[in-house]
Every structure is written in C-alpha cells, then in structure tokens.
N, C-alpha and C positions, 0 to 999 in steps of 0.2 A: 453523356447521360442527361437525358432532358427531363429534370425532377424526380428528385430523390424517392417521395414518398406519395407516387399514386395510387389512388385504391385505397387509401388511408382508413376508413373505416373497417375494411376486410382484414386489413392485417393487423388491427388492432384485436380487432374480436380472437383471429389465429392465436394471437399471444394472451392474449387470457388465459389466466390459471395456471402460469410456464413461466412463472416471475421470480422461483427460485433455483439455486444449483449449489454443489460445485461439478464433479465427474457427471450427473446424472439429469444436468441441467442443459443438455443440448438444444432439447426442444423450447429451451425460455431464451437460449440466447443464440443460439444458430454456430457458437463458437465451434469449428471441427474440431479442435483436436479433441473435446471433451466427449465427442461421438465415438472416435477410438478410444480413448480409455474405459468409457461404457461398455465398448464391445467386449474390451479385457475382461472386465470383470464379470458381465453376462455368461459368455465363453468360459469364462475361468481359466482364460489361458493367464499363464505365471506370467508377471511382470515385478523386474526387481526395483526400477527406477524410483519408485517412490514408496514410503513404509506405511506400517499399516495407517499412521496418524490421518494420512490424507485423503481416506476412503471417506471420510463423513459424507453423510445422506444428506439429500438437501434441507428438509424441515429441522435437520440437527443445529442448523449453524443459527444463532440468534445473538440479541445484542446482552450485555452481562449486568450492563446496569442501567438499565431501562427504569427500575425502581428508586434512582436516584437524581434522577433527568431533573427535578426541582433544585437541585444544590448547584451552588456557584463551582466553578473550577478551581477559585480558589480556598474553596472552604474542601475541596477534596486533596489538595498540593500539600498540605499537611505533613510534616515528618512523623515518622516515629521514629525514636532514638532508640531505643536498643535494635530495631531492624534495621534499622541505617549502620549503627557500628558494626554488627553482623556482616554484612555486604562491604563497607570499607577494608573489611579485611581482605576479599580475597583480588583485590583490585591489582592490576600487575603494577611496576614501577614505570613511570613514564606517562606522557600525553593521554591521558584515559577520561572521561567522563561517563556520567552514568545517570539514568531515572527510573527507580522501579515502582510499578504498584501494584501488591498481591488482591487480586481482586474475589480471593476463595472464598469470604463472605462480604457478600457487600456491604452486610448493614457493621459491617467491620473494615473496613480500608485500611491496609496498613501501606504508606512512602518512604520510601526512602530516593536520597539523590547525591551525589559527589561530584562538583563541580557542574550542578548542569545550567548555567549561565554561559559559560562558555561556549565561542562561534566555533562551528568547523564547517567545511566546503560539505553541504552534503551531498556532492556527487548524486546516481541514481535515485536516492531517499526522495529528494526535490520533486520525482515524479508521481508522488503523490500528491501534491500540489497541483498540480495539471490535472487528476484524477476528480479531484474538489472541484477544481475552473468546471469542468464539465456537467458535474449533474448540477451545480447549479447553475451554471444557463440555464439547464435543461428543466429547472424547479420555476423560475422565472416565464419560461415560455409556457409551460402548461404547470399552472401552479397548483390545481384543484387535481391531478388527476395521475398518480404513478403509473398507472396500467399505457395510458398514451406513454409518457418517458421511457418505459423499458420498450412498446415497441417502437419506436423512432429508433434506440438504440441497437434492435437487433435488423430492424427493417433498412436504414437507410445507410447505402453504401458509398464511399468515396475513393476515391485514386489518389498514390502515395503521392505523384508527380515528384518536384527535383525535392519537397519539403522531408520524404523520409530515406535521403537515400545518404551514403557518407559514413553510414554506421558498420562497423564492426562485427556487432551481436548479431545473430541469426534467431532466425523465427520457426515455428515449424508451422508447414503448409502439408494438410490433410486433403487429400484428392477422397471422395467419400467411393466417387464408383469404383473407382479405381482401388480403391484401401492403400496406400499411400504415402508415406509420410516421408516430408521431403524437408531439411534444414539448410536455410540459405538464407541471405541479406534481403534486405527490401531492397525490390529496384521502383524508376518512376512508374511500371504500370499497373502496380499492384494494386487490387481492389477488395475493400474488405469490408464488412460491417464495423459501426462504430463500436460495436461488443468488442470484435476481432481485434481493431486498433489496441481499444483499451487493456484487452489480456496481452497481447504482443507486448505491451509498453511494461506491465505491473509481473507478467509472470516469467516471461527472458528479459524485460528491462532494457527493450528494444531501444534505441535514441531516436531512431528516428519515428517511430509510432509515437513517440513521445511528443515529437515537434507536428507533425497530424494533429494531433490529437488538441496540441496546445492550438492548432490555426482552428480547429474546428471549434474550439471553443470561443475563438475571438470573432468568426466570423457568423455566428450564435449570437452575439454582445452586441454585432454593428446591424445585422439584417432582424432582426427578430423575427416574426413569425414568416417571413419569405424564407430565412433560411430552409422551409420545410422545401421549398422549390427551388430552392439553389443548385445549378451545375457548377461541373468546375470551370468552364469557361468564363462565366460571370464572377468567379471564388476568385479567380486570377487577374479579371480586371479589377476589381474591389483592390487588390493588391498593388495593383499599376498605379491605379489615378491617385490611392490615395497617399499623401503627403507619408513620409516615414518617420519623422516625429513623432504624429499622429499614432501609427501601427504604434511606435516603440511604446508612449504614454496608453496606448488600449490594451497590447500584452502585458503591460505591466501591473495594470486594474485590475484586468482577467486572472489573473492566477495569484495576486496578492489580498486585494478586498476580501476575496469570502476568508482567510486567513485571519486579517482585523479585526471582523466580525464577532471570530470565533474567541475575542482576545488575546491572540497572540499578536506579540508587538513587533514589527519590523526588524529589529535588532535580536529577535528570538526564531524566527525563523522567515524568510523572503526567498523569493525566486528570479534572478534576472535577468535571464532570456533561454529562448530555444537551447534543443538540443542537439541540434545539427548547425555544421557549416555555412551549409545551403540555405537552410531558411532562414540565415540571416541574409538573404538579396536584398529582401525590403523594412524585416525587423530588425531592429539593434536591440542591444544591452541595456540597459536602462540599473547599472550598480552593479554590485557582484550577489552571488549568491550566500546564504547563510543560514545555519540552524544550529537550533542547542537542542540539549535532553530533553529540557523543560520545554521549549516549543512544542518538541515532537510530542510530548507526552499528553499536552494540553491536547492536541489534535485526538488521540488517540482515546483518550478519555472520555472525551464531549461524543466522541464517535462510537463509543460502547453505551452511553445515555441516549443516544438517539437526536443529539441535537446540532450533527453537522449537514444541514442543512436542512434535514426533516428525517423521522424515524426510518422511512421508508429506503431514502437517498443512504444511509447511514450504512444500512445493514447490507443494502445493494455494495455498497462501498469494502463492507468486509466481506461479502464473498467474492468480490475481486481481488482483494488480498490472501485470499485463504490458497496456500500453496498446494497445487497435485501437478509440480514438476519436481526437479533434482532440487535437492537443498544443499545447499553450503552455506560456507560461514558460522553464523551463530544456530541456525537451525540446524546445521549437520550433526550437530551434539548426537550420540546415541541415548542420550536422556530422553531428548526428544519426539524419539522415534513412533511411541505411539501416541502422542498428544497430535489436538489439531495444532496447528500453525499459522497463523496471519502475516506474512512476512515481506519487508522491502528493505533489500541491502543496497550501499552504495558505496563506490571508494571513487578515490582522483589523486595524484599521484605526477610528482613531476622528476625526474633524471636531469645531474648534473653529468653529463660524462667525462667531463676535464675532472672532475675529484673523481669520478669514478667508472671507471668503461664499463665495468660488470654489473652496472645497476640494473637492477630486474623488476620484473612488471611487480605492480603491488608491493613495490618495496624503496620507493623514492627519496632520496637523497636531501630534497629540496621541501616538498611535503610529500605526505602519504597517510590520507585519509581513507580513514575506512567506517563506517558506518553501520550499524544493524536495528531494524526497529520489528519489534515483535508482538504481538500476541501470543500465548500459549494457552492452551485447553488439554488437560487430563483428564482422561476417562475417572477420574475417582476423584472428581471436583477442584485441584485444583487449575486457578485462573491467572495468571498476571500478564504483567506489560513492561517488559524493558526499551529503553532507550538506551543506547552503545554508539558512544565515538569515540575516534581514538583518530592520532595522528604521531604515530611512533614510527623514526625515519628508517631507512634500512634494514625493514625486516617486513614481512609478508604476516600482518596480524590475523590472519582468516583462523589460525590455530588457537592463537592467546584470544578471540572472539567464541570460541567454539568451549575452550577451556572455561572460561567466564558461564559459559550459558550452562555447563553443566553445574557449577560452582551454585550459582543462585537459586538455582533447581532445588539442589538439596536444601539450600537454606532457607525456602519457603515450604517443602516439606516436611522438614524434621519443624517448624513452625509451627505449622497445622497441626501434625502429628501430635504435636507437643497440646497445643489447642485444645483437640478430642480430647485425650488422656484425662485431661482437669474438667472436662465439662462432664466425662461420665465418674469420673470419681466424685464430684459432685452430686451430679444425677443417684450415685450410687449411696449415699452419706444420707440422700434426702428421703430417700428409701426405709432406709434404716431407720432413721429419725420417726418416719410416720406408723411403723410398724413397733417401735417401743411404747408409741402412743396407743 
C-alpha cells in the first residue's frame, strides 16, 4: 500500500456530516458489520442477537454531563452514604470491588464505592486505554479540526501482519456483495480501516486489533504528520532500526500519559504492553498492568463531561463503546435489556493443575479476574456508571456479575423513584399552600 490517505481532501468532504452512529452509522465509519444490521432493521428481518437496548439512533447517543465539564473529578468522587450503604449490602462475600455513579440528575450526583483503591489485572478493560492512545494522537495531529480525525479513521487502511495474529477471539467479516458474515481470527493479511480495527478491538475485544491498534498509535507518536503517508514497509523498518528500549519506553508514553493527564495515577490504573505474543518481537513490557474502580471511574466520568481529550474525541469514544453485539457478563442482566449500554469487560485467569486438573476457563485457581465497566441509559432517564472487579478463585463470576448488575439497578430506581415521590408531594403541598392564599 503506497500511502494510506491520497485524495485526502475528496475523502474528507465524503465524510462530512457521517460523524455519528451506532447500527445506522455505516456511512460515517465504513465499519461492515453495522451495514448488516441496518439491513436488519430496514428489512425488519427478526434478529434476536441483541435486545431492544441497542437499537439507539445515532443523534440519540450524547455525553450526560457535558453541563458539569467545569467541576474537578474530585469534587464529583464524592460519597454519599446512605447510597453507598445501600450498595454495600448486596456485594457478594469475597474479592469484590465496586465504583458507582447515578448520573439520573446531574445537578444531583450521587457515589458510592467499596474498596475501589484496590489493583486488579484488568485483563480486556486495559483496552480502552489503547482506545484513548489513539484519538489522541489523532487530536495532536490535526488538533483544530474532528471532521479530518473521523476521516483518517475511516479512510485509511492497514494490514494486521504478525502484530494481530495469536488471538483467540474471532472477529466478524461482512462480505457486503456478497451479504456474508464470516467469524474467524485475524490472520497476517487482513486489512481493515482504523474504524474496523478499533470496533474489532472494543466490540469482540479482539487482542490482536488491540495490539494494531496500540502500534498504530505509537507509530502516530514517532512519524507525525508523515504517518498520513506511511506504508507498512516503512511501519516495519521504523520497527527494525529502532532500538527496543526505545519502542518499550514510546509504548509505554503512548497509552499511559493521556491517562496522567486525565489524573489518574499510575497505581490507579496503567497499561504494560501489547496484547499479543507477536508483537512483542520488538516491544517489551515495561511493569505489569493494573486498574481500580476508581481509576476506571475517573475515565469514565471525565469521558461523560467531555473532557477526555476534547468533547468531540469523547463522545466518538462512547459510541465506540456503545454495544450492538451479544452481551454478557454484567450487561446480560435482563434488567438491562432495554437500556442503552456502554460496555468493556475483561477477565485473566491463571490454572494450577497439580491442586487441580479440573480447573475451568474463568474460573482460576491461582487468580481469576473478572472485570466489568459500564454505562447504562433507560429510556425513563435513568443514567449511571459502575465499575466491577472481582477476583474470586474457583468459580466463573460472569453470574454473581450479572446478579450484581440487576441488584444496583433496583437500588438506583426505587432511589429515583423514591426522589420523584417527594418532589411532587412537594410540588403538591405548594399548590395547596398558594390556593389557601
């Protein structure tokens, strides 16, 4: 591929006014699969795979406190105690942490947290961190202008080569003439928009789109505006000549600084290398990984204000997260079923087989972390954010996660609920009051 992005101003213009999505957003981001589930829903052919939650329109998805974007993160981290003891209760026995914030009125925030200081592996979660590394490169390269950023990102394509192959998870590949849907691994020749990368990575939580995605961001960081004309031939000497030290100390800038930035402290949430085997040939490790509630939370917060990296980059960011594949975990709740969803789960998980031959996936003897970080949206306003980790040895938490998620559910409804009641028996009292007058 001899330059990624010629014609640059044509395809810019093309992407004009195609800058939002989720299912109905094909034409903003070129991603296939969202062209098939379009067709679904155009068609009205029945598809059970996802519930009603994940139909939102594109102009529907916005950020929740956009009106609060002046407040510090720590004047929002705030407890409230009786909602925190609320939530304490229904926390199962064992390795669990927790960060919640009901965001149903903002000019009313209410927190709660249990234990969220606490480190755990965050497995997949991590790759949202990679998700960050990226747009802002991508804010730094053309810093005046989101309309260029989205299309670079749907415009210019690269090849997985040995960086996303080694993984596991399958992707799915939508043949469009063909109508087509095809689930398989990344091999080296796969070629796809940086869109494509990035939903492979955030929506099956691909590893190796992950480790793509993390080079594409580093090699963003070292070329700057030639990156627009980088092939992979050049991408791969860039890799050859230079020193690995070097790589290890630039991946580790890339996907931790914009982190810093945001105030999250190293010890709250880090990321220490690729996700694949393979592309460690020339990066190494640089520490281990780690994240709390509270890290996550911080992200997630700043990221409904609009202030992780720029309003624009933010919101792009949550409709990358915003799920219209199969849910598990904590969003499989059938509470959940018709709210939107914002979601990235992770686990990692290690087997002793001498204490135990029968140890089973997601359920590790040695650890067994599991992860869930959320957004939710109800059609009937309300809004929050949990943050879930847990590291309970010998059992498969995806259930006692799912249990959880309907648990809090209630507890910030019957809240609200509670809420209204007194605001209109109020409203109702004050009525009375001016009518005796």
């Amino acid at each position: 591929m001899k330059g990624k992005y010629i014609v640059l101003a044509v395809l810019i213009v093309a992407s004009l006014g195609f800058i939002k999505y989720p299912i109905d957003g094909y034409e903003a981001t070129g991603i296939a699969r969202l062209y098939q589930l379009r067709k679904f829903q155009l068609d009205s052919v029945k598809y059970n795979r996802i519930p009603a939650g994940a139909y939102k329109k594109l102009a529907d998805i916005k950020l929740n406190l956009s009106n609060r974007n002046k407040d510090s993160i720590q004047d929002l981290l705030v407890s409230d105690t009786d909602f925190e003891s609320k939530l304490k209760r229904i926390i199962p026995a064992g390795a669990y942490s927790m960060s919640v914030m009901d965001m149903s009125n903002p000019d009313k925030l209410r927190y709660a947290a249990h234990r969220e200081n606490i480190g755990y592996q965050p497995g997949s979660v991590g790759k949202i961190a990679v998700l960050l590394a990226v747009f802002d490169q991508l804010q730094k390269l053309c810093p005046d202008s989101w309309e260029d950023r989205a299309g670079y990102l749907k415009n210019i394509k690269v090849t997985s080569r040995y960086w996303g192959t080694g993984d596991h998870h399958t992707i799915p590949v939508y043949d469009i003439e063909k109508d087509r849907l095809t689930k398989r691994k990344v091999v080296a020749s796969d070629e796809f928009s940086l869109y494509e990368w990035l939903d492979h990575m955030v929506s099956v939580s691909n590893n190796g789109a992950a480790s793509i995605m993390y080079r594409e961001a580093m090699l963003m960081a070292a070329f700057g505006q030639d990156y627009f004309f980088l092939d992979a031939e050049k991408a791969e000497k860039y890799f050859i000549d230079t020193p690995r030290d070097s790589l290890t100390n630039l991946a580790n800038t890339v996907v931790n600084a914009p982190l810093r930035k945001l105030g999250i402290g190293e010890d709250e949430w880090k990321l220490g290398g690729m996700f694949t085997r393979p592309a460690g040939k020339y990066v190494g490790r640089k520490g281990g990984s780690i994240g709390t509630p509270k890290g996550l939370m911080k992200f997630l917060v700043q990221l409904e204000q609009g202030k992780v990296v720029d309003k624009a980059s933010s919101l792009e960011m949550k409709r990358l997260l915003y799920l219209t594949d199969r849910r598990i975990r904590y969003a499989r709740s059938p509470r959940l079923d018709s709210a939107a969803v914002y979601f990235k789960s992770g686990s990692y998980y290690k087997c002793d087989r001498a204490k135990n031959p029968d140890c089973k996936s997601y359920a590790g003897n040695v650890f067994n972390y599991m992860n869930s970080v959320i957004i939710v949206e109800h059609p009937n306003g309300l809004k929050y954010i949990v943050c879930l980790m847990s590291n309970v040895l010998n059992k498969n938490s995806a259930g006692a996660h799912m249990y959880m998620a309907s648990k809090i559910d209630d507890i910030i409804d019957e809240a609200n609920v509670s809420k209204k009641s007194i605001i209109k028996e109020e409203e109702y009292k004050s009525d009375n009051d001016e009518s005796d007058n």
